[in-house]
N, C-alpha and C positions, 0 to 999 in steps of 0.2 A: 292785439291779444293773440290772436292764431298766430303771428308770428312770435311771439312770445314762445306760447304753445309747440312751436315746431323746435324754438331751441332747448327750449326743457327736456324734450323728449332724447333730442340728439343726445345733450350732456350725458344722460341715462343712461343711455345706450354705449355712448364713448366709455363712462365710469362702468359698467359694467364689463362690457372687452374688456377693459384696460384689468379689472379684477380676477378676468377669468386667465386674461397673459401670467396675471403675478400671481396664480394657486400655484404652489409649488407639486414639483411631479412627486409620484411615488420615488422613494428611494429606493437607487438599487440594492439586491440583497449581495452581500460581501460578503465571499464563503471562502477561505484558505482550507486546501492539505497539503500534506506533509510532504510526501513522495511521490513522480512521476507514475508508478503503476495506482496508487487511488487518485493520484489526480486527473488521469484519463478516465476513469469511471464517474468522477464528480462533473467533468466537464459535457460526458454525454445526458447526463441527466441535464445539467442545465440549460445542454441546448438549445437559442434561441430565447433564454431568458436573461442568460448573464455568463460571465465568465470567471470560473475561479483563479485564486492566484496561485502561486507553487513556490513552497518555501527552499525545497532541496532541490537545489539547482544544478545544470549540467552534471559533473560525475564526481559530484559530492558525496558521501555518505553518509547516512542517517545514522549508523552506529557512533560516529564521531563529531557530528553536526554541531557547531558553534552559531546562535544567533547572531547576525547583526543587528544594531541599531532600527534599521530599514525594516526587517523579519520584525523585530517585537511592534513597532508602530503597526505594521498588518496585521498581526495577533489583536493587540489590543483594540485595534478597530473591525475585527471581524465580528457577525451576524453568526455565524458558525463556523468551526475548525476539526476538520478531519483528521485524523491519526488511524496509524495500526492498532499500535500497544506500546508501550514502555518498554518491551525490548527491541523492537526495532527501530523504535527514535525514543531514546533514553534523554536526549535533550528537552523532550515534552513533559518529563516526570513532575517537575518541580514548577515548570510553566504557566499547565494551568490550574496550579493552587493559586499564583498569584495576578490569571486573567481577570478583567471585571468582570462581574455577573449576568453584566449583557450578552458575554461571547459563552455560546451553549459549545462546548467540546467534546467529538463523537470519534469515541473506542474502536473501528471498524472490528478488529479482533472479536468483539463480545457482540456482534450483530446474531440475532436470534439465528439457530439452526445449524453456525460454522463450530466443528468440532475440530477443536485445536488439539493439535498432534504434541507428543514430550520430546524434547531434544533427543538424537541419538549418541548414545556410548557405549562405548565396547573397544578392545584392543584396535582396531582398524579404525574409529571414529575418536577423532580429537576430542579428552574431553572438554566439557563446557561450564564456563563459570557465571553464564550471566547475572549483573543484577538481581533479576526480575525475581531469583531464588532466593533474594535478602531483603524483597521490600516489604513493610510495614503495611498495614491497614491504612495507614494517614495518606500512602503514596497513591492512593485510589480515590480517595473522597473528589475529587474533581473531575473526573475522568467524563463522567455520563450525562455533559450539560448543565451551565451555570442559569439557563432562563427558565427552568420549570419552577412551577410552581410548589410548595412546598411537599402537598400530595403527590404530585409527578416527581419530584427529583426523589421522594423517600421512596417513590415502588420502583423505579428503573435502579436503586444503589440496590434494594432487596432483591431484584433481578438478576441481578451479576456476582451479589454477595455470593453465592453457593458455587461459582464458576470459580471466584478468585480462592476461594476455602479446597478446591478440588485441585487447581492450582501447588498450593502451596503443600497439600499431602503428597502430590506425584510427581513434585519436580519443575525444575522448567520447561515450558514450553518453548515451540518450536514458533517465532513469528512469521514467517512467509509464508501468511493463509492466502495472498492473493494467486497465487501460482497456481490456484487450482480454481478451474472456471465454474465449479459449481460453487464455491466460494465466493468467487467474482460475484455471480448472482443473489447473492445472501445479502453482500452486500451491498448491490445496487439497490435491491429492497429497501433496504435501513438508509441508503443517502434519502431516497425519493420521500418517506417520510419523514424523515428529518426536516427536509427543505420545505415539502409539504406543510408542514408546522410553522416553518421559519416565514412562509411566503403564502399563506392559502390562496389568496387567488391567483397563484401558477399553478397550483395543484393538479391541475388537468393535464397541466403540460407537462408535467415533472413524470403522472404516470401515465404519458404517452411514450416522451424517450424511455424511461426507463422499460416499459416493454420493446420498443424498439434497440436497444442495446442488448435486454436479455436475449432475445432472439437472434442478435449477432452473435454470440456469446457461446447458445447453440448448434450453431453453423460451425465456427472454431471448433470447439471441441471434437466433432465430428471428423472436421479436417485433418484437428492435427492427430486425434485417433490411428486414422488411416495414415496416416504418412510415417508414423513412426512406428506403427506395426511390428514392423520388422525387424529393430531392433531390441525390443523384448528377449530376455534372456542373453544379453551381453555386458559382462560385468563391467562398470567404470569405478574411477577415483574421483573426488571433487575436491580440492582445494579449500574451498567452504564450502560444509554440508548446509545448502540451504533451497535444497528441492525436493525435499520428502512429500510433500504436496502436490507435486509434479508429476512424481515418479508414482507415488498412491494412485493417482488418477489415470495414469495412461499404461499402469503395466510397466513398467521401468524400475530400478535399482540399484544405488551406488551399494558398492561395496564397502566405504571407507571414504574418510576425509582426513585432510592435512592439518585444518589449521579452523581453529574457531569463526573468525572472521576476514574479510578482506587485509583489514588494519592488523593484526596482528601476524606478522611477520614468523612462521612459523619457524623452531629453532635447527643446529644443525643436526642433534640427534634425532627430532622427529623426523627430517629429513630421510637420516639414514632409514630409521623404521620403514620409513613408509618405502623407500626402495626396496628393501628387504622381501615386504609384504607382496609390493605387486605382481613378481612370480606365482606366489603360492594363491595369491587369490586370482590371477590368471586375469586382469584386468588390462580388456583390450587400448582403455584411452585414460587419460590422467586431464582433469578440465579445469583448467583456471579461469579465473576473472577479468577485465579490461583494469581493476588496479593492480594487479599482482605484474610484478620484472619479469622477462623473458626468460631469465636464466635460475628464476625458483624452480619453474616446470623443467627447463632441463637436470638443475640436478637430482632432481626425483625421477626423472624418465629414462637418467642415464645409466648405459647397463642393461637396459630390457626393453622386449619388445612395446613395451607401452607407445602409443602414440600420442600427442596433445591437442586440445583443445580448448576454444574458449565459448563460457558463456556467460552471460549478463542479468540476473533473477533482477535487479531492479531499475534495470533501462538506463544506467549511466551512458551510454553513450546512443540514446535516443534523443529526438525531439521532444518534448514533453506538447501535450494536448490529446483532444480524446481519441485519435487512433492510437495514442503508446502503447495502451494495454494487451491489445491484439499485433500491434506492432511488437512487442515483450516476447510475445506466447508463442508467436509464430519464429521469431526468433532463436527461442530457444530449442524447438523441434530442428531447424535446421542446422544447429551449431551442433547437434547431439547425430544427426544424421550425417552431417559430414566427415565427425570422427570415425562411429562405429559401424556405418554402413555394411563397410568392406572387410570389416572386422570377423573373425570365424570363431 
């Protein structure tokens, strides 16, 4: 009988282990954005807990972004999916009206406290046709998370309603809120609850990084304050005006832009305009992008002292992960410092 006894217990024991091997683990949380600058902000928040994916890859553009096959399966199998806005991935529009209602998808643009700036126009700045000035009320209903519940998802759309209403009296907006690091932190805030919601028990962790990130954050700012100093008060061109953000924050000002976007090839008459202009508006450096030809910037620079340069507002030719952002920003100060340094 005790030997009986001893094997009863073992089986127990064995059948137990063996149940405790086959409890499945928590699942990991599957979080997609869109572009390498919020995908280094997603990725320091979830330090140590998980790793997001990134759907624009290498020096792709989000303004002309084509899903793959691959891209919609990570969509539709995300936990949550970061975005700017609809005008700076205009491939998102229509996306997630038709994600499942499991994948919650988050507006970075409409994160509590980020005041979104209106495109600029004037003789000197290309105008602008975006989208975003002809969409509908319907082009929004999905924007602000498919998992709330039905009280939550009706006060977060009441949230935003009066944004996209302000929106649409003033014109379009300008997307490249991340260029400006107290933005950044606006919305590192809104990733860290978000994921918070999506994950509670990380939650500790989520608002551990995310104060350690805002604190890098303002460290940068500071640095690159100082560093570009000096270049305050020297008028540039940009190719695509897409650093009013930038320029708001640290004391800086284009005078003018060429061309609405990378993708759009601006024509030969803007061309000339803009040669025309850059005497009179005494504009020390003309700055293109890593997708723009060598010989766009020459022939707008040709003829005058303008000098050239380049910069990159959305890290195409960066690594993507969580140093990009700071990677981006630091970037940018010294592409801006190298042209107009020496500039008088």
């Amino acid at each position: 009988m005790r030997q009986m006894s001893k094997l009863r217990i073992g089986a127990a024991m064995l059948t137990a282990g063996l149940t405790i091997v086959a409890s499945p683990a928590l699942a990991e949380l599957k979080v997609t954005a869109t572009i390498k600058p919020i995908h280094a902000l997603v990725a320091q928040v979830m330090e140590g807990v998980g790793t997001p994916s990134l759907l624009v890859q290498g020096a792709a553009s989000p303004h002309t972004y084509a899903l793959k096959p691959s891209d919609a399966k990570t969509l539709n199998n995300a936990d949550v999916v970061f975005r700017v806005s609809d005008t700076v991935e205009p491939f998102t529009r229509k996306i997630v009206e038709a994600l499942p209602k499991s994948v919650r998808t988050v507006t970075l643009a409409g994160s509590p406290g980020i005041e979104l700036l209106n495109v600029r126009t004037g003789d000197t700045f290309e105008a602008h046709d975006h989208a975003h000035e002809g969409e509908s009320d319907h082009d929004h209903k999905g924007d602000h998370g498919h998992d709330h519940d039905d009280h939550d998802h009706a006060a977060e759309k009441h949230e935003h309603a009066d944004d996209h209403a302000h929106d649409h009296e003033s014109g379009a907006r300008d997307g490249h809120v991340w260029l400006d690091p107290q933005n950044a932190r606006k919305m590192i805030a809104e990733i860290a609850r978000v994921l918070s919601e999506a994950s509670p028990a990380d939650a500790e962790k989520f608002k551990a990084n995310a104060d350690r990130a805002t604190a890098a954050l303002d460290a940068l700012e500071t640095e690159i304050a100082r560093d570009i100093a000096p270049l305050k008060g020297k008028p540039y061109v940009v190719f695509h005006d897409a650093y009013q953000y930038f320029e708001r924050r640290f004391g800086l000002e284009a005078v003018g832009s060429i061309t609405v976007s990378p993708e759009a090839q601006p024509s030969a008459k803007r061309l000339t305009e803009i040669r025309k202009k850059l005497s009179s508006l005494s504009a020390a450096c003309v700055f293109a992008e890593p997708q723009f030809k060598p010989k766009l910037v020459a022939a707008v620079t040709e003829g005058t002292k303008a000098r050239s340069g380049t910069l990159d507002p959305e890290g195409a030719l960066i690594e993507p992960g969580p140093a990009a952002y700071n990677t981006l920003m630091r970037n940018l100060a010294t592409g801006l410092k190298a042209c107009l340094a020496d500039a008088s």
